[in-house]
N, C-alpha and C positions, 0 to 999 in steps of 0.2 A: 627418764632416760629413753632415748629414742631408741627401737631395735626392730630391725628385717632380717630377711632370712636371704641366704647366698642359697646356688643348689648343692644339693647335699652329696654331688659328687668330688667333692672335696675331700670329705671323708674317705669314700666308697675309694679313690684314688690310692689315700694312702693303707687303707684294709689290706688293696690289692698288691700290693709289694711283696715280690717275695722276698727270703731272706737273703741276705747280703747282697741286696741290691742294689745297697743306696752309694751315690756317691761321695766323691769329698771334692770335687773342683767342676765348678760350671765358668761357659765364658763364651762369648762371639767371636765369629770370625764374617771377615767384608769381602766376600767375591765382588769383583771385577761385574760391577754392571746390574747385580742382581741384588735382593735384600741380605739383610745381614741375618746370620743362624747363628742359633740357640743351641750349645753343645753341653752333657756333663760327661766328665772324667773321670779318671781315678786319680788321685794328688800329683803323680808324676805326668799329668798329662793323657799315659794309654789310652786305651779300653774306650775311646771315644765315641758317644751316642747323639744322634741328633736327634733336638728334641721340636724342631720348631722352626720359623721362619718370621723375619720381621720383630722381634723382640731385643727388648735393651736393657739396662740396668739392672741387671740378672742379681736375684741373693738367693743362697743357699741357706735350708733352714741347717739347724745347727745338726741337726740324725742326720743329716745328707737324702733325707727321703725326695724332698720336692725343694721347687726352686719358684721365687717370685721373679715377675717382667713383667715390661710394659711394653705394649705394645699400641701405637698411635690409631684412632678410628679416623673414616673418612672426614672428620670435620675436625681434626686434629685434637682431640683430645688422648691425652696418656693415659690409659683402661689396665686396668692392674689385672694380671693374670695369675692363678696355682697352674703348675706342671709336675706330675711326679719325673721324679730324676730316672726310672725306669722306662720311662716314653710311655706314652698314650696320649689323652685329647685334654688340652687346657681348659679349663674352669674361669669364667669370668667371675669375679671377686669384686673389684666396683668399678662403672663403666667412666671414672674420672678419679686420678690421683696424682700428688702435688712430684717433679718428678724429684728420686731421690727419697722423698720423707716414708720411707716403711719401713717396717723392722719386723724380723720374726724375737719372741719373748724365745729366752735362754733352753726352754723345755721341746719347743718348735711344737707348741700347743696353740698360741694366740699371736697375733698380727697387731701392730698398729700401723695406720696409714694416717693422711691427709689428703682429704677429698673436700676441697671448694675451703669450707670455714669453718670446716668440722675437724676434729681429730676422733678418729674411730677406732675402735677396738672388732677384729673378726676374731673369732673362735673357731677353729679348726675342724671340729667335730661334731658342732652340733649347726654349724652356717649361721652362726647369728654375727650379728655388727649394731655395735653399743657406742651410742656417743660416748665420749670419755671428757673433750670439752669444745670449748666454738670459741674463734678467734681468729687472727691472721698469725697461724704458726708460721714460723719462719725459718732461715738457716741451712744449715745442710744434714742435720740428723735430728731423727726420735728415737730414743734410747729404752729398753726396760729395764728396772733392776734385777741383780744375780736373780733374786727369788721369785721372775717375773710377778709381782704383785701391784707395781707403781710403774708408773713411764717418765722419762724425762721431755719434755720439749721446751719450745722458745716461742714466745707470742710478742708480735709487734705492736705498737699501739697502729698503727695504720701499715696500707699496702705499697705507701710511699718510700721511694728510694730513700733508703739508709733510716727508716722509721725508728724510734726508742723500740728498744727491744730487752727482755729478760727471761730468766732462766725458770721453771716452774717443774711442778710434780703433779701427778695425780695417781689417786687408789685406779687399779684395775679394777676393783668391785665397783665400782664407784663412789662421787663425793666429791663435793668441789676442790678443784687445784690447790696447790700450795705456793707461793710465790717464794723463789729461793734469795734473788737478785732480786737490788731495787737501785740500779746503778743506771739502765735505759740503754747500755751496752755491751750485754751481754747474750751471748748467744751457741747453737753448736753442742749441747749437751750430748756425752757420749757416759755410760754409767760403767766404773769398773768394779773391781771386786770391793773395793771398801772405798772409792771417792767416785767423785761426778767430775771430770776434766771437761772444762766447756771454752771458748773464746771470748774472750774480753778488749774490749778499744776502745779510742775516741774516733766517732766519724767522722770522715769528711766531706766538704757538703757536695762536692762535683766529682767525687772517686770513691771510692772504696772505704769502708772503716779500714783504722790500724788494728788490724788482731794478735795476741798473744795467746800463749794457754793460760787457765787458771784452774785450778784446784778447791774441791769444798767437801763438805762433808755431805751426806744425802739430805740430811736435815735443811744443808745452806752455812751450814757455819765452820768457823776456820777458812774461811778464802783467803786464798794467797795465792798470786801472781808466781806463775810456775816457768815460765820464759823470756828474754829480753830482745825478742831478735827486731832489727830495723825492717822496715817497712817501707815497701820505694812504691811509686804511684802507680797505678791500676792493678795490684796486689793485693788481697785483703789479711797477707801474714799468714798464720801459720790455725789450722782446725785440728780438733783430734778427730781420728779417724777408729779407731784398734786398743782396749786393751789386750797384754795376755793375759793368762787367766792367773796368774802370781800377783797379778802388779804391778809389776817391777820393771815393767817396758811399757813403753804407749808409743803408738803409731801415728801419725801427723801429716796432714799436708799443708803444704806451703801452696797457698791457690790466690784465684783473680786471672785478668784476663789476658789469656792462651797460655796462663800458667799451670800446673800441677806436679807439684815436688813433692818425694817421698823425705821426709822427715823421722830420725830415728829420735826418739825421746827419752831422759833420765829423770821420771818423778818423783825422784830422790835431790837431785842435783838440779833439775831445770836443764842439763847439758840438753842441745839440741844437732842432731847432723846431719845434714844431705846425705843421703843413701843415692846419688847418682854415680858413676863414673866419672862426671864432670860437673861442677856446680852447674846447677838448673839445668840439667842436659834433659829435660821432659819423662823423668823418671817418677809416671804417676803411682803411687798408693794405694789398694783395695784391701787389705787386710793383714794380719798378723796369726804367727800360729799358737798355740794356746800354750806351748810351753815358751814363749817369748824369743825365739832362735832364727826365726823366718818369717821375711815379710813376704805377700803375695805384689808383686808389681805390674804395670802394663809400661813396658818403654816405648820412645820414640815420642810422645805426647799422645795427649789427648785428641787433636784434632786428626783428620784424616779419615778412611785408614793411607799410613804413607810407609814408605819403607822404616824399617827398622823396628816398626811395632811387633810386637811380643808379647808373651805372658812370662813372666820371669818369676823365681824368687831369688832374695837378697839375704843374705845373714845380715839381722837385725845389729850388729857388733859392725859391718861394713865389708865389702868384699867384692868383686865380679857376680855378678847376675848370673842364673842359672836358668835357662832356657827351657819350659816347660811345653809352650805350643809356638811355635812362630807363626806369627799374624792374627794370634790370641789376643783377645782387646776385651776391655769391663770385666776379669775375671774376680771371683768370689769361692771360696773355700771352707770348710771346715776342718781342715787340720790341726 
């Protein structure tokens, strides 16, 4: 197992916290003309701090202590950064990451990313980063389980469009992977309390796979097909995004291209429901709160920023959005 060391101000970052410092809502906002900033909140929005400049894809660890972005280098690569949620000076963490594939582990102890054909495990505390496996991960998430001990991802057989793809596991200690799926179209592992909801489809060969949700156990076993929705072309259907921390809700987007729909989900029933005010009205997705009653949204779409974007949440059951930051974009939570 390969393993380097990060600088140890990662730590020394979160030591320095004082108490009740941390946040619950990080997110960007796009001035007119200039780079996009790096803000954390307090859930309703207030108390707002800037933390940065030039940074994207913002995640909140689950303490609210610090928050992961990326940030582009001159030669454009996406450089993974720590920020504690308190302000100070960002921590470079690996000078290349796949964008999207990182995760903080449920404890906000350890990190997994994707960097090149690596999937890597960082340690918080002591700066190390351990291979975990090599492949062409793919999809739009890596997952840890509840007890962060295992990770979920997806490995393609190659880096070509619409490549066989499946669901797999590995120990955080390490050991080689587990294969969960052996279907070649499966993908999107997000891990909840007691199932793995990941995406499943047939691809097609000049568009998009068909994606639905599926259901299995950690192990892999009991799959079943958890939604039925159609699939129209340059859409790739519906990804989990969110469980809460019951179960009893799962968060969804409906994505593809200049698409992203917030999806309300029953993994009980399979029900599935546009959480927009208007079907597909660009009511993107970023999280769910742990008692399953609110979703975090970013309106107006994804592209831009253009009028109407927002940071909202949504009652997960359906209702008018509630306006957290206006002109709030990529936001991230722990509530």
């Amino acid at each position: 197992m390969r393993r380097v060391l990060v600088p140890l101000l990662v730590l020394a970052a979160v030591l320095a916290l004082p108490s009740g410092a941390a946040a619950t809502l990080v997110y960007t906002t796009q001035p007119s003309r200039k780079p996009p900033i790096l803000w954390a909140a307090e859930n309703d929005g207030s108390g707002a701090l800037r933390l940065g400049s030039n940074y994207s894809g913002a995640q909140l660890s689950p303490d609210g202590a610090s928050v992961l972005a990326v940030r582009q280098s001159r030669k454009g690569a996406n450089q993974l950064f720590f920020l504690p949620t308190s302000g100070g000076g960002a921590t470079l963490l690996l000078p290349s990451v796949q964008a999207g594939l990182y995760a903080w582990s449920p404890n906000s102890q350890l990190i997994v990313a994707v960097t090149g054909k690596r999937l890597v495990l960082i340690d918080v505390a002591s700066g190390g980063v351990s291979d975990l496996a090599a492949g062409v991960v793919t999809g739009t998430s890596v997952s840890f389980s509840p007890a962060a001990d295992q990770v979920a991802f997806a490995l393609a057989a190659s880096s070509a469009l619409n490549a066989a793809s499946d669901v797999y596991t590995v120990p955080v200690a390490g050991g080689p992977p587990t294969q969960l799926t052996f279907d070649g179209q499966s993908t999107n592992p997000v891990w909840g309390p007691t199932q793995i909801a990941y995406s499943m489809g047939p691809r097609r060969r000049t568009d998009f796979p068909q994606l639905n949700l599926w259901l299995m156990n950690p192990d892999g076993a009991n799959q079943r097909q958890l939604t039925f929705l159609g699939v129209r072309p340059l859409v790739t259907g519906l990804n989990p995004v969110q469980w809460s921390a019951t179960g009893l809700q799962l968060l969804a987007n409906y994505g593809g291209q200049d698409t992203s729909q917030a999806f309300a989900v029953d993994p009980l029933t399979g029900d599935a429901r546009d959480l927009g005010l208007a079907p597909f009205d660009g009511t993107a997705p970023f999280a769910i709160s742990r008692d399953g009653t609110q979703v975090l949204a970013q309106t107006g779409g994804v592209d831009g920023p253009g009028a109407g974007q927002a940071t909202v949440t949504i009652p997960f059951a359906g209702g008018p959005p509630t306006v957290l930051v206006p002109n709030g974009l990529s936001p991230d939570w722990n509530a």
